[in-house]
C-alpha distance (Angstrom), angle and dihedral (degrees) to the residues before:
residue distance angle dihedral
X1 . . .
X2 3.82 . .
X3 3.88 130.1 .
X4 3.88 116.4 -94.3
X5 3.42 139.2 -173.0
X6 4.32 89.3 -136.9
X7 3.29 119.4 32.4
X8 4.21 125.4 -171.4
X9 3.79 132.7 168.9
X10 3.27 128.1 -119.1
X11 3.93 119.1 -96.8
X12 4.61 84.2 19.7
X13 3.67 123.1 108.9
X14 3.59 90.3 -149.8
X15 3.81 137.1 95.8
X16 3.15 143.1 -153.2
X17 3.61 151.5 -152.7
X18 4.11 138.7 160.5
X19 4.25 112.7 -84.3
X20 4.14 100.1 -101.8
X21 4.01 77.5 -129.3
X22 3.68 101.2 56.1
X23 3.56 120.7 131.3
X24 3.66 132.8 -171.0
X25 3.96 91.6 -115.2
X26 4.12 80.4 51.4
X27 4.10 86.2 67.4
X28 3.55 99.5 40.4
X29 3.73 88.9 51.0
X30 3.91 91.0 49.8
X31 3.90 92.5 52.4
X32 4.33 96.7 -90.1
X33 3.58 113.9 144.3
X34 3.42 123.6 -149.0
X35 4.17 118.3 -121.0
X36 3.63 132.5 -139.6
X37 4.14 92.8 -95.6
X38 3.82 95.8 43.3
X39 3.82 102.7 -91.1
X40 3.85 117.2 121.9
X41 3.66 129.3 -138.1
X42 3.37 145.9 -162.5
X43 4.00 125.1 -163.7
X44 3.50 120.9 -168.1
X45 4.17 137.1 178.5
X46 3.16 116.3 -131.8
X47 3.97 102.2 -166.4
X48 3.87 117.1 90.8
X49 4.11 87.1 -136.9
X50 4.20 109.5 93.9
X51 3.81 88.9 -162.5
X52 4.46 95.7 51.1
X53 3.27 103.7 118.6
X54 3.92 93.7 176.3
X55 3.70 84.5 59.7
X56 3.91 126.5 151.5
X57 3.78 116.7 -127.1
X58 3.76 136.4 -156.4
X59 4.00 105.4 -143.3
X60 3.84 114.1 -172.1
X61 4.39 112.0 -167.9
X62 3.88 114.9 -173.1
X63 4.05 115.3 -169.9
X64 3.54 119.7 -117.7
X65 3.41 103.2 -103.3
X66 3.91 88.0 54.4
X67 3.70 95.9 -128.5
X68 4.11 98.5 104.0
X69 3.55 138.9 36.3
X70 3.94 156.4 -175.5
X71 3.60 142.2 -143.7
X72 3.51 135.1 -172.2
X73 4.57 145.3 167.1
X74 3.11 104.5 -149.4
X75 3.82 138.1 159.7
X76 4.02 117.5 -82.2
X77 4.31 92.8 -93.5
X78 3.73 80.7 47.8
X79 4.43 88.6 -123.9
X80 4.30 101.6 123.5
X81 3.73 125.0 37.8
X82 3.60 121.7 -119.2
X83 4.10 130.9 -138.7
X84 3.62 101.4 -154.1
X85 3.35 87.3 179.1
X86 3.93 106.3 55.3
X87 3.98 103.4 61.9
X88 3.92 113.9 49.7
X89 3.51 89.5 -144.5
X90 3.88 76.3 82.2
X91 3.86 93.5 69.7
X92 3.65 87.1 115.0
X93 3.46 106.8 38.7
X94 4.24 83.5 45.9
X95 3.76 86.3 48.9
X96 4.28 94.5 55.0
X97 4.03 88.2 38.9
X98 4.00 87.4 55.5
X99 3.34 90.7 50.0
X100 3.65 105.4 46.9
X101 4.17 90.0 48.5
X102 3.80 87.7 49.9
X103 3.78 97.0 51.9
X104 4.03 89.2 47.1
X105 3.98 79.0 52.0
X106 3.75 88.3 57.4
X107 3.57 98.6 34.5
X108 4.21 90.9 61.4
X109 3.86 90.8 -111.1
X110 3.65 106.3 109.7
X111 4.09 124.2 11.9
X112 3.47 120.8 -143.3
X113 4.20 111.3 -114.4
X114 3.79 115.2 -147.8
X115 3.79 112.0 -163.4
């Protein structure tokens, strides 16, 4: 999956893209963690149960030079893509994902793009 300047999931009517103000102490405040080649990421579960290992996870990967970015549910070894949004037997996992993009949204990471 390539870097993009707006991001949305598939099954959501929202978009995406990076706050024109984010810095990178703006990620490491909001839980990012910076990789080995510069990027910064920030894994999340999505399951309410601690001890789930066949959880489904949110993970969110902004570039280095903070301009692009990529998000993904995936399974917990990160191998198959997830819809949260097709199955309702998702409500919760939707629920958590919803919540984690809208604190971001608050936070000054990501800005919400209405088309």
């Amino acid at each position: 999956m390539a870097f993009e300047k707006k991001v949305s999931l598939k099954g959501s009517g929202k978009t995406f893209r990076l706050n024109e103000q984010v810095k990178r102490y703006t990620l490491r405040d909001n839980g990012f963690e910076e990789t080995k080649n510069g990027n910064f990421q920030l894994v999340r579960d999505l399951d309410n149960a601690v001890l789930h290992k066949q959880g489904i996870k949110v993970k969110i990967v902004v570039a280095a030079d903070l301009k692009t970015l990529k998000v993904s549910t995936t399974t917990s070894n990160g191998l198959k893509t997830v819809d949260v949004y097709a199955k309702d037997t998702m409500s919760a996992a939707k629920e958590q994902l919803e919540f984690i993009l809208d604190s971001l949204v608050e936070n000054g990471v990501l800005a919400e793009v209405s088309e």
